[in-house]
C-alpha positions, 0 to 999 in steps of 0.5 A: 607302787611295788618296793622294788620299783621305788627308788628311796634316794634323798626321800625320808621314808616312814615305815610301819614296823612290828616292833611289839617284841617280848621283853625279859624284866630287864627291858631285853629283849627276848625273841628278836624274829620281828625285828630281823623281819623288818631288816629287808625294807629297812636295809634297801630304803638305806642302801638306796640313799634313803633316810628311815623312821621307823614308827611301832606299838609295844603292848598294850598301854591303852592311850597313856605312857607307860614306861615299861613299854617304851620303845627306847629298850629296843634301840640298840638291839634294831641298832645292832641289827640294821648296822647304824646307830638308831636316833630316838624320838621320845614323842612319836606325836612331836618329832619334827625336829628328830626327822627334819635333822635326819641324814641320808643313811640315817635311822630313826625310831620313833617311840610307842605310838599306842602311848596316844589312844589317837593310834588305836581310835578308841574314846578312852575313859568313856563306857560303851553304849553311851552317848557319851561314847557316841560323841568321843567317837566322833571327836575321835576320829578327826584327833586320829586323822591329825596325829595320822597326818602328823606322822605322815609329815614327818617323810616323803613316802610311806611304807607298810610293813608290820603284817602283824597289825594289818587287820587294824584299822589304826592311824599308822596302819590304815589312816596315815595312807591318804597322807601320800599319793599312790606312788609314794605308798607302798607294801614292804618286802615282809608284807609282800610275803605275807600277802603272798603266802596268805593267797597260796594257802586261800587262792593258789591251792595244791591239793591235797590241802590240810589244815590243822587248827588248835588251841583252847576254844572253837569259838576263837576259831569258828570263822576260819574253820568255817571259811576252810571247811570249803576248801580243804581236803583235811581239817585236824581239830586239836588242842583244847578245843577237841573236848568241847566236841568230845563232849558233845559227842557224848564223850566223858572229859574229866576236868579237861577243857570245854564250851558248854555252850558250844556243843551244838557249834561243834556238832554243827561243824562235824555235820558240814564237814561230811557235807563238804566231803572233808575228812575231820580228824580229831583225837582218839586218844590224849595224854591226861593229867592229874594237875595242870603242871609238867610234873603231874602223873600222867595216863593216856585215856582214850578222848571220850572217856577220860576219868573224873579227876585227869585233863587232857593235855596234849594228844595221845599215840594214835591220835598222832597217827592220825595227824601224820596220816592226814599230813604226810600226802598233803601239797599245801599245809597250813598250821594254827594252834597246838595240839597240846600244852606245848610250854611244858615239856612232857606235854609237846608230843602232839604238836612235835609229831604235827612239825615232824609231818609238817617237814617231811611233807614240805621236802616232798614238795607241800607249801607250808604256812606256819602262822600264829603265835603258838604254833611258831613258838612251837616251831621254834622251840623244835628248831625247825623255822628252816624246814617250812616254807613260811612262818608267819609274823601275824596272829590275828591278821593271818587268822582274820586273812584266812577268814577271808575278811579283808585286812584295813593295812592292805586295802589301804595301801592297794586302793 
């Protein structure tokens, strides 16, 4: 069933959204993006005459409450968004009531579903690798598919929404669709964007293609950059994680990042790539620091031989270069991960030059798929969402997707 197919008239409709919003001390909120990507579903379940409950994590409170991550905080800023006053159910597990009383028009938010280890279907306070364990799990997959059906009771269709979490097998993600029948089970709008954008970058390849992946580890990294290096034209490597392969290069780091037991992984990957015909950019140069702070003294160093007492934090003039080079052609674009230590200020410059390439490639015409939770802060931070194509709410669903593995939250609802 297809949203758009679907009239929600007189229907309660339960939907799986990506609350899990950063909070400032106070329990406000501080960056609202997951919240005004849910609106679309949740404002045509209304405007068609439906009634919503809306149903989320926050945190990670590991099966027990935890008050900090209550979902009651976010109440009046989904109100403010949606239009209505949002109800809230205190207990997502017992909220027969809070649902049965919901009106057409109405909105109800329930509270954090992780507050129950059921949600995730982890044994909690049982070690691994133990029979014990063995048998809690068990136990706890008939307590997941009770509180899955609880939650399914509570309305007539389900909607999955929340990309963010779609590479979790959980009870309100993958569990609670057997609950409903596949005409009362469906993808929202922001999961159909994502799935769509996710198979223009896998499957609906215009090329050139490049890829730039960054951050701190290759080992975080490896499925993808191995799932990608069969398909792109370019893969940028940047970030901390280029040291590990500067050093195994023969490079002289300084005190820069590395996986020292990585060396040979990142020899491999420059060995497939020349097998695969892709042209690997990595840095020549850096910005190196002589502390881990936005006011350390700074000097750029070529990548192999960086001295004793710097650490490369963001890449250097040519290495940028070489980024905008391997950018500017390109007619379909995917970017995961920074090239440098983007939350201090002195240290953006790499990841700056990435999004100027990244715009000025789009406007030509390239798809652009933005995904990540660093490379669409960086985004943000630049104030340049509205000059890609598509920014991407899912981290480790989008990583896990380009994997090429398939995510629980979207099988469950295709069959």
């Amino acid at each position: 069933m297809k949203i758009d197919q679907f009239n929600f008239a007189g229907k309660k409709a339960i939907v799986r959204v990506d609350f899990n919003v950063p909070l400032d001390e106070n329990g406000n909120v501080t960056d609202d993006t997951r919240i005004r990507g849910a609106l679309p579903t949740l404002k045509k379940i209304l405007s068609d005459g439906g009634s919503v409950i809306m149903m989320s994590h926050m945190g990670k409170p590991k099966g027990k409450v935890n008050p900090k991550m209550s979902l009651s905080q976010i109440v009046s800023k989904v109100s403010e968004h949606l239009g209505v006053e949002v109800k809230f159910a205190p207990d997502c597990a017992n909220a027969d009531k809070e649902a049965a009383e919901l009106k057409a028009g109405e909105a109800l938010l329930l509270e954090n579903l992780r507050f129950y280890p059921e949600e995730e279907g982890k044994p909690v306070g049982v070690e691994k690798g133990t029979p014990e364990y063995d048998e809690a799990k068990e136990a706890m997959k008939k307590s997941q598919k009770e509180f899955a059906k609880k939650l399914a009771s509570y309305a007539d269709c389900y909607v999955m929404d929340a990309f963010g979490t779609a590479h979790r097998k959980h009870a309100s993600t993958a569990v609670i669709d057997a609950y409903f029948d596949a005409d009362s089970r469906m993808l929202g709008y922001l999961m159909e964007k994502e799935v769509t954008a996710v198979d223009n970058v896998l499957n609906n390849i215009k090329r050139p293609f490049t890829a730039i992946m960054g951050g701190s580890k290759v080992s975080t990294k490896i499925g993808i950059i191995e799932n990608l290096l069969g398909k792109v034209d370019n893969l940028i490597l940047c970030g901390g994680m280029t040291y590990t392969f500067a050093k195994a290069q023969g490079g002289k780091i300084g005190k820069s990042l590395c996986e020292n037991d990585k060396l040979d992984l990142a020899l491999d990957i420059i060995k497939k790539a020349k097998e695969n015909g892709v042209n690997l950019v990595l840095g020549v140069d850096c910005i190196a620091a002589d502390d881990f702070s936005n006011d350390a003294n700074t000097q750029v160093c070529d990548a192999n031989n960086i001295p004793d007492e710097l650490e490369g934090m963001d890449a250097g003039p040519k290495t940028r270069e070489l980024f905008k080079e391997a950018i500017k052609d390109a007619k379909t674009i995917l970017w995961n991960g920074p090239a440098g230590v983007f939350e201090f200020d002195n240290f953006t410059g790499g990841s700056k030059a990435i999004a100027d390439a990244i715009a000025e490639a789009t406007a030509n015409g390239a798809f652009s798929l933005i995904g990540g939770g660093d490379s669409v802060a960086c985004i943000n931070k630049f104030g340049m969402a509205d000059k890609v194509s598509y920014i991407s709410t899912g981290g480790g669903a989008l990583l896990e997707a380009i994997e090429g593995k398939v995510l629980p939250g979207v099988a469950a609802i295709e069959g």
